[in-house]
C-alpha positions as CSV (number, residue, x, y, z in Angstrom):
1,X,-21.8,-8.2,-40.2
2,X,-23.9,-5.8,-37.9
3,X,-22.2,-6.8,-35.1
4,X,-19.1,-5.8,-36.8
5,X,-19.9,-2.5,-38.1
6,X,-21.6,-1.9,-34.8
7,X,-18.2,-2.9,-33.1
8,X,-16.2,-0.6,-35.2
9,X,-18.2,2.2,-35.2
10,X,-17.7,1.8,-30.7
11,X,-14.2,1.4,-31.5
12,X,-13.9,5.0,-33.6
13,X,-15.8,6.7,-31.6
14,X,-13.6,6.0,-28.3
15,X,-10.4,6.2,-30.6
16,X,-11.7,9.9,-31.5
17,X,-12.7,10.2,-27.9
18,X,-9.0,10.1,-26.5
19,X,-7.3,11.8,-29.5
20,X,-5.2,13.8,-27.2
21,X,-3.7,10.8,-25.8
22,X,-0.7,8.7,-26.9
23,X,-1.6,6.4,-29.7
24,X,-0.2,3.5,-27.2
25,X,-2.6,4.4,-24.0
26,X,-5.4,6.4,-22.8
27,X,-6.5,8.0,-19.9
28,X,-9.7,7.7,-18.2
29,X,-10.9,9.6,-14.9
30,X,-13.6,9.3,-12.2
31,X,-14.8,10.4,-9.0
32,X,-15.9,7.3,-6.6
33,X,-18.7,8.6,-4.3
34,X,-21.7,6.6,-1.8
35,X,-24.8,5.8,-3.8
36,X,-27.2,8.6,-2.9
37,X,-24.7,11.1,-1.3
38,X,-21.4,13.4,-2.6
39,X,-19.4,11.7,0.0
40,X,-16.2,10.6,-1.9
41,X,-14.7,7.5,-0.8
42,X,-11.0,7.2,-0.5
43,X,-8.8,4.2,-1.0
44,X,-11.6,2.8,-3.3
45,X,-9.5,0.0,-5.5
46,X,-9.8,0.4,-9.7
47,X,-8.6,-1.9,-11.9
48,X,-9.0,-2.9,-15.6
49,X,-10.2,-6.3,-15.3
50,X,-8.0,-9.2,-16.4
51,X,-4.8,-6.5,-16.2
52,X,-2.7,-5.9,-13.3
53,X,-2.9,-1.9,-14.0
54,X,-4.8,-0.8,-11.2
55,X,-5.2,2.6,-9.3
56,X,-6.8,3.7,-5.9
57,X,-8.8,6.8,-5.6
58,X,-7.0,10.0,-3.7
59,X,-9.0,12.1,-0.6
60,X,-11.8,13.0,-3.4
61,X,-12.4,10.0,-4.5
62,X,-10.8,10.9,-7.8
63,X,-8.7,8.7,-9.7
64,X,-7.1,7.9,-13.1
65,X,-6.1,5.3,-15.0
66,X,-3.8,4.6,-18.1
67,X,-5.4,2.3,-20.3
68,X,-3.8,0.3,-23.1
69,X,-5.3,1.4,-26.7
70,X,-5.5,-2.5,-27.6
71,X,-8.5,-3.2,-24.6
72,X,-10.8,0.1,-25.5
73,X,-13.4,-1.8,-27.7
74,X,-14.1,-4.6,-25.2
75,X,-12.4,-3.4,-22.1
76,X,-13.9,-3.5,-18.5
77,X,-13.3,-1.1,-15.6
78,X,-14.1,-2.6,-11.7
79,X,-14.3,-0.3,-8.8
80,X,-14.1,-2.0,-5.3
81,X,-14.0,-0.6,-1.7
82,X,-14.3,-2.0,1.5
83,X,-18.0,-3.0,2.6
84,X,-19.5,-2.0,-0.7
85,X,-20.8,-3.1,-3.6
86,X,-18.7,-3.7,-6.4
87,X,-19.1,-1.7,-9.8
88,X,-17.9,-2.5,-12.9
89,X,-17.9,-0.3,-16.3
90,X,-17.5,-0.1,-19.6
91,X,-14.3,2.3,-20.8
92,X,-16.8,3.9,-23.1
93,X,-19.1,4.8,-19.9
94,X,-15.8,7.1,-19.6
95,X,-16.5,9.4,-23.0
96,X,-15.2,13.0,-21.8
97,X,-14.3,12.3,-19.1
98,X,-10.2,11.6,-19.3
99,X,-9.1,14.4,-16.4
100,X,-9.4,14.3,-13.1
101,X,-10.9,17.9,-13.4
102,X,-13.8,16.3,-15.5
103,X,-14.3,12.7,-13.8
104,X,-17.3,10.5,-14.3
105,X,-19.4,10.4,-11.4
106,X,-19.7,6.4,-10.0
107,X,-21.8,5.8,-6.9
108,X,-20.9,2.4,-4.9
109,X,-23.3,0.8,-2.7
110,X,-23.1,0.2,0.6
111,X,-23.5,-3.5,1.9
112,X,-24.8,-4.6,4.6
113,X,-24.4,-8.1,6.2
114,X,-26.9,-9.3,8.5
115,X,-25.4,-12.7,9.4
116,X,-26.4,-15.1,12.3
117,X,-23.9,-14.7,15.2
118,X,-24.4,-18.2,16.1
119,X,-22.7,-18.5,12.8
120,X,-20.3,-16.0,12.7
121,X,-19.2,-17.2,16.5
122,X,-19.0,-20.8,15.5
123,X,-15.8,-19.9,13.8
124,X,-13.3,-20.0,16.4
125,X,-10.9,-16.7,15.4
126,X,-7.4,-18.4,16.0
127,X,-8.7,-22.0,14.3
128,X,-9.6,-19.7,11.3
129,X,-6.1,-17.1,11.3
130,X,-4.3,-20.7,11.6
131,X,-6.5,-22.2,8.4
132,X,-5.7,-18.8,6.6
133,X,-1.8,-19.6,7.5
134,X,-2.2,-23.2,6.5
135,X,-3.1,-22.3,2.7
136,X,-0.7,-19.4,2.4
137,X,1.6,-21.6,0.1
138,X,-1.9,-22.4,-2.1
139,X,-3.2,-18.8,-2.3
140,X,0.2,-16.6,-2.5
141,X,3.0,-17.3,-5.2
142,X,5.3,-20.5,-4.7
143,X,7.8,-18.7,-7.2
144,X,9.7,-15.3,-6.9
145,X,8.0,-12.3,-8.3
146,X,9.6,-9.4,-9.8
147,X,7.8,-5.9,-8.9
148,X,7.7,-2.6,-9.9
149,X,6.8,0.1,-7.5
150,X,7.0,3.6,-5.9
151,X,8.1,4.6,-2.9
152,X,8.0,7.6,-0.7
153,X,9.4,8.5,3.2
154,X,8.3,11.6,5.1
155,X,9.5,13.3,8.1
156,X,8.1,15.9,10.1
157,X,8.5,17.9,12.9
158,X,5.4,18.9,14.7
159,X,2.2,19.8,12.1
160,X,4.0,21.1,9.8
161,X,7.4,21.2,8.9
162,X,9.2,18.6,6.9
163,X,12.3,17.5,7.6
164,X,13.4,15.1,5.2
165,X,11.2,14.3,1.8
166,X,12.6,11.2,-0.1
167,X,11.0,9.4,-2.8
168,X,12.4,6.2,-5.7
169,X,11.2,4.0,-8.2
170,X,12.1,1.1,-6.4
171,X,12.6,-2.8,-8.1
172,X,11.6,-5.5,-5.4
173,X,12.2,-9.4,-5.6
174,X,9.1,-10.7,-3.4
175,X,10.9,-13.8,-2.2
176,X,8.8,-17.1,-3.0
177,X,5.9,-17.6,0.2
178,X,6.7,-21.4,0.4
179,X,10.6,-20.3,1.3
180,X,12.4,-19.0,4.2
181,X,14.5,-16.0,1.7
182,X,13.8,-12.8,2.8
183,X,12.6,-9.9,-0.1
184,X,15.1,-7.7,-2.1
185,X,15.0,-4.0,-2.8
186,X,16.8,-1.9,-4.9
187,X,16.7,2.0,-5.9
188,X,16.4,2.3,-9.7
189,X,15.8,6.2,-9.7
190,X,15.2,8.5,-6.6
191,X,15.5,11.9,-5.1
192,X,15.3,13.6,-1.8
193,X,15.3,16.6,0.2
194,X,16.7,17.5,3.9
195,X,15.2,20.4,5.4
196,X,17.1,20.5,9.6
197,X,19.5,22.4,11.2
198,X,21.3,22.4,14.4
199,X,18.2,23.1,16.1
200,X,16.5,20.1,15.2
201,X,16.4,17.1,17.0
202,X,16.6,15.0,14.3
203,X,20.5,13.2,14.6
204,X,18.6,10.2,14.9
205,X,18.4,6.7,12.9
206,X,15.1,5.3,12.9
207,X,14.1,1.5,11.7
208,X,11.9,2.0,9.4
209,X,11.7,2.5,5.8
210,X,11.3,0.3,2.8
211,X,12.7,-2.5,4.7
212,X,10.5,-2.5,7.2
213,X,7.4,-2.4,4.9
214,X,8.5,-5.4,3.6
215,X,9.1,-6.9,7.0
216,X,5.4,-6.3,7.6
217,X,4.1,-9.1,5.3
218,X,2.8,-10.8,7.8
219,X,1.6,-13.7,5.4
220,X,5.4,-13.5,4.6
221,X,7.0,-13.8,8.0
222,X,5.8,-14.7,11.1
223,X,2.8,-13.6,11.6
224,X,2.7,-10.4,14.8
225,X,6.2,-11.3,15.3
226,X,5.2,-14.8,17.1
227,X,5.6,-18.2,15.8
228,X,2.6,-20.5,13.8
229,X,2.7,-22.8,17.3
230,X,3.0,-20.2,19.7
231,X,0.3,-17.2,18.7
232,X,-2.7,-18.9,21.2
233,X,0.1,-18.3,24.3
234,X,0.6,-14.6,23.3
235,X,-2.3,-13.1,21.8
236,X,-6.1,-13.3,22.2
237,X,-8.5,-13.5,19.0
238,X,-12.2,-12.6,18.6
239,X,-14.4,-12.2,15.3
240,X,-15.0,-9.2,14.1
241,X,-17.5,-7.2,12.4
242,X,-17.4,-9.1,8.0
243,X,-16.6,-6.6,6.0
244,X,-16.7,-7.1,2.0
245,X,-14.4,-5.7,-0.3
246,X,-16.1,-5.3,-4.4
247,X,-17.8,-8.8,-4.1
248,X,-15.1,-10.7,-1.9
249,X,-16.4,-11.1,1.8
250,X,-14.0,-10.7,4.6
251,X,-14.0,-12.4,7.9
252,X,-12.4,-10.2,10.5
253,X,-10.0,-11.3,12.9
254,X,-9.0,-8.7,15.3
255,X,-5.9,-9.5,17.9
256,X,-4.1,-8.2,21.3
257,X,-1.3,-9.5,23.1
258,X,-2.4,-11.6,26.5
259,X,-3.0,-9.6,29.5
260,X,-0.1,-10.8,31.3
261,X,2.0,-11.0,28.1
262,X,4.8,-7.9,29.2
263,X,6.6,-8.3,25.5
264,X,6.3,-5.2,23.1
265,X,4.1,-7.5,20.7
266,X,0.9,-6.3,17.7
267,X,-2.8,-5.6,18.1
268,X,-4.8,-5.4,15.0
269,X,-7.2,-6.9,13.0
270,X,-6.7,-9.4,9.7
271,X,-9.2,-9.7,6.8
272,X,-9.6,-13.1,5.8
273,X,-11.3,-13.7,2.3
274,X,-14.0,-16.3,3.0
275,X,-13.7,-18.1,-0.5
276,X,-9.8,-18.7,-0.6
277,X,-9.0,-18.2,3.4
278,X,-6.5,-15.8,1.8
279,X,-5.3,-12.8,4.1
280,X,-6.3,-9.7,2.0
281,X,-5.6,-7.1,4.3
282,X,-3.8,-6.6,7.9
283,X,-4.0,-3.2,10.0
284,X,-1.9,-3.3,13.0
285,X,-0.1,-1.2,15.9
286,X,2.1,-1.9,18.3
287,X,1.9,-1.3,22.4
288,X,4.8,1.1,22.4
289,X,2.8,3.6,25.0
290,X,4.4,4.3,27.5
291,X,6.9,1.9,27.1
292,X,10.5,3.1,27.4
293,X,12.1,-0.1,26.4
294,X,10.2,0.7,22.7
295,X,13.1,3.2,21.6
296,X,15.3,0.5,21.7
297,X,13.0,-1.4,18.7
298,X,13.3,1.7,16.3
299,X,15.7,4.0,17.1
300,X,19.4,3.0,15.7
301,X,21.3,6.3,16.6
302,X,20.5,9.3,18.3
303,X,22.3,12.6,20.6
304,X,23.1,11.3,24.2
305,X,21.7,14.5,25.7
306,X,18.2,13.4,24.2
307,X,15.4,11.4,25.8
308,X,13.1,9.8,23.1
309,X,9.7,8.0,23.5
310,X,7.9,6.4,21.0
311,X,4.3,7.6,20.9
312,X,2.6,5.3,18.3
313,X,3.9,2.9,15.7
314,X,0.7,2.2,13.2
315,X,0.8,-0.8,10.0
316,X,-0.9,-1.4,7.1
317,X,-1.0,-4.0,4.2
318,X,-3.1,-4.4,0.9
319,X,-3.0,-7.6,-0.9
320,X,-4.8,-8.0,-4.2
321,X,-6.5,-11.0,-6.1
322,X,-5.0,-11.1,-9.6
323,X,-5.9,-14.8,-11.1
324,X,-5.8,-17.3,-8.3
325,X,-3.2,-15.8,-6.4
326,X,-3.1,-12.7,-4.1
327,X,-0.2,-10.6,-4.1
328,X,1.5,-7.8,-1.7
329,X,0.1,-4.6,-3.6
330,X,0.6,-1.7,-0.9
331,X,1.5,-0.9,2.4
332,X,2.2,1.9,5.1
333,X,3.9,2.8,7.9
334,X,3.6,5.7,10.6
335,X,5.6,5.9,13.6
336,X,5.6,8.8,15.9
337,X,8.1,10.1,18.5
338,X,8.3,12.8,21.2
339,X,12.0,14.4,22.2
340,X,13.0,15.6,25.1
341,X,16.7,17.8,26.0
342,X,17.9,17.0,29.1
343,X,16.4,19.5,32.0
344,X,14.3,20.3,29.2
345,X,10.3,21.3,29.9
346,X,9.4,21.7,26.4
347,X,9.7,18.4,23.3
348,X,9.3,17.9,20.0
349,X,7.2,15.4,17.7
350,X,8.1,13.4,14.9
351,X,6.2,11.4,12.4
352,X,7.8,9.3,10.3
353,X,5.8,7.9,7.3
354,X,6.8,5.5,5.2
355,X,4.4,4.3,1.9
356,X,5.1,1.9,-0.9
357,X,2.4,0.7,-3.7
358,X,3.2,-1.7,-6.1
359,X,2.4,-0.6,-9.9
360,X,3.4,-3.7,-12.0
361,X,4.7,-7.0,-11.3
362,X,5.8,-10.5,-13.4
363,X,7.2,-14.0,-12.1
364,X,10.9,-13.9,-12.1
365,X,13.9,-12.2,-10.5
366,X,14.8,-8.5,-11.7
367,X,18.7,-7.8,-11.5
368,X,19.6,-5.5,-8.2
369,X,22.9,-3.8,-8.2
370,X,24.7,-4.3,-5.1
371,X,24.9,-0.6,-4.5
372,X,21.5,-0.2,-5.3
373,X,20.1,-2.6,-3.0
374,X,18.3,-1.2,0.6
375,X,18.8,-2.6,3.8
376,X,16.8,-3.3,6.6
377,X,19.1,-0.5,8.3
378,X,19.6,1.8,5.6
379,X,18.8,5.5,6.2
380,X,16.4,6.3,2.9
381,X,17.7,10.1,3.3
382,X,21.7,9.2,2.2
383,X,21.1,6.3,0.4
384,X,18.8,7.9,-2.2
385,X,21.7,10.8,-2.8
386,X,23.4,8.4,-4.8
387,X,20.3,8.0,-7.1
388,X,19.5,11.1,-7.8
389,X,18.7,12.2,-11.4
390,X,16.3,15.7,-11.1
391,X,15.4,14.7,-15.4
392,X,13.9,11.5,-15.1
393,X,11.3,13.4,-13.4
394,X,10.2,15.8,-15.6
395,X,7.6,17.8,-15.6
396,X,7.4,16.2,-11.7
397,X,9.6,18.4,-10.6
398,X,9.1,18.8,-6.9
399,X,8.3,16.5,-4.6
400,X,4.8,17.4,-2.7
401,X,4.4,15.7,0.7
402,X,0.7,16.4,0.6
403,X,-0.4,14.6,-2.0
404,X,-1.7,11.2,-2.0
405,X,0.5,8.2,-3.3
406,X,-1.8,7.6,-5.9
407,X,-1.8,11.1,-7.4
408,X,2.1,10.6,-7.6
409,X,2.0,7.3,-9.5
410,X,-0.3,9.4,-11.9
411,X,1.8,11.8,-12.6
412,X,5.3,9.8,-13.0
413,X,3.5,7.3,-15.4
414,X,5.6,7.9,-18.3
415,X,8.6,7.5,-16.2
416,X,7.5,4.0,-15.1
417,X,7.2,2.9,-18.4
418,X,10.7,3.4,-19.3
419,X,11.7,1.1,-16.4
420,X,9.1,-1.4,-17.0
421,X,9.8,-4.6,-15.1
422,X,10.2,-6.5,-18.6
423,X,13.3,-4.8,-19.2
């Protein structure tokens, strides 16, 4: 009977706690920061455990997260970031703190591995990415998964200037890992913005895009572009530094093409969870520099008086644990450019970022529209006219192309919910 009274007593005190908030969910906020320091850490994971409502800290280290009021008495908060400590809280550690102007203070630890590098060298790095390969169809869904998720595109000239702002709430089909079907998109709700003139360079059609963050799954599709059989003739493989991630521990794999390999082909590195020899995370770029055959690779359409070179073409993908299985959570593209007029001293830069995290997701196939669908070869900025609808937004009513993806998701919650993926 204590024990119950006790319980209730934590249960109205957090219920009183979050008044202000809808009687359905709650909002919690806190700034991740190194144990011992005010250095924020960015990209730190949060999740409520046993959910898949998750949330990754902004530039400050600041996040928020909407919690459902049925998990406040007993519910569990985990805070994870590459080669730290994990930390794990109660939601009442949260009392008054629910905005991101007020956030609890949490201070991760940093870990440090000291391993043998006879051991860590006894694993031979492309005997371990092939092992990782070998159980993708026992660590990744065997079924198609239905996800919800937001998705942004930037371009800009030079530092500055932003020449085309586009941003949906997309529905994705993740094709089943154990078949050869490739993933399906579709724009539920989206809006955009084209800033050029004349004067711009920018008649161009780049591949890129939502597609091409889903071509990226390299657990997905072959992996840097090169066959299962074939990756020991192209590329060379040495362990890198472990890293952990909350209390997972990561063996690095880090990759670049052959010396005498003169294909356009991936360097990078691939995190590979020790436990499940699941790939967690893969951060690549591809030799473009310098090469003028690369234009070919991303550019679709583009002024004949203009001389383009690719400068830098950088990848990176997030896969989460949730259960056994990992899933495709977020990735990011950038890809940069330099134009040239003919006869022409003086060029311009572009950067073309491309971003896409997934909030929610469910086994199953969600219904795509055939003129909602995106394709590989789709240009975001006149596809998304058709989508446009300035009140589903709200009171997000302009779209800001300096703040982080996570602060976005925070602030378009609501709208999510009324195109949950159960629907």
């Amino acid at each position: 009977m204590k024990r119950l009274v006790l319980l209730a007593a934590m249960l109205l005190c957090i219920l009183n706690l979050y008044a202000q908030e809808s009687s359905d969910f709650v909002q919690i906020a806190g700034k991740v920061v190194v144990k011992g320091s005010s250095q924020p850490l960015h990209f730190a994971s949060v999740t409520l455990a046993g959910t898949n409502i998750s949330n990754v800290t902004n530039s400050e280290g600041v996040f928020t997260l909407k919690i459902p009021a049925s998990q406040l008495a007993d519910g569990l908060v985990t805070v994870s970031h590459l080669g730290y400590a994990e930390a794990v809280l109660r939601i009442s550690d949260f009392k008054d703190h629910s905005s991101p102007e007020k956030p609890l203070k949490i201070s991760i630890v940093p870990v440090n591995y000291t391993l043998d590098p006879a051991i860590v060298s006894a694993h031979d790095p492309l005997e371990l990415l092939k092992a990782a390969i070998m159980k993708i169809n026992e660590n990744y869904a065997t079924e198609n998964i239905g996800m919800l998720a937001f998705y942004r595109e930037m371009v800009k000239k030079g530092s500055s200037k932003y020449l085309a702002m586009n941003e949906a709430i997309v529905d994705i089909n993740k094709a089943s890992y154990s078949s050869y079907h490739g993933d399906r998109a579709g724009i539920y709700k989206g809006r955009g913005s084209k800033n050029y003139d004349s004067t711009d360079t920018l008649f161009i059609k780049y591949v890129g895009g939502l597609g091409a963050l889903l071509e990226i799954d390299n657990v997905k599709n072959p992996f840097a572009g090169v066959p299962f059989d074939e990756l020991g003739m192209y590329y060379e493989f040495r362990n890198g530094t472990p890293q952990v991630l909350g209390n997972r521990f990561f063996r690095v794999v880090e990759f670049t093409k052959k010396s005498y390999i003169t294909d356009i082909l991936m360097r990078g590195r691939v995190f590979i969870d020790s436990e499940t020899l699941a790939i967690g995370r893969t951060e690549m770029s591809i030799n473009v520099e310098g090469r003028d055959d690369a234009v070919s690779i991303f550019i679709l359409k583009r002024p004949p008086q203009i001389r383009i070179e690719v400068l830098s073409a950088q990848y990176v993908v997030n896969y989460r644990m949730s259960g056994n299985k990992w899933y495709y959570e977020y990735a990011k593209s950038e890809v940069r450019f330099a134009t040239r007029k003919k006869h022409s001293l003086f060029r311009n830069t572009f950067t073309v970022t491309s971003e896409i995290a997934v909030t929610d997701f469910k086994p199953g196939v969600i219904p795509i529209k055939n003129d909602a669908r995106i394709k590989f070869r789709d240009y975001m900025t006149e596809k998304v006219e058709a989508f446009t609808d300035e009140n589903f937004w709200e009171n997000y009513n302009i779209i800001e192309p300096d703040q982080s993806i996570e602060k976005i998701i925070k602030k378009i919650v609501k709208q999510l919910k009324k195109h949950n993926i159960e629907n």
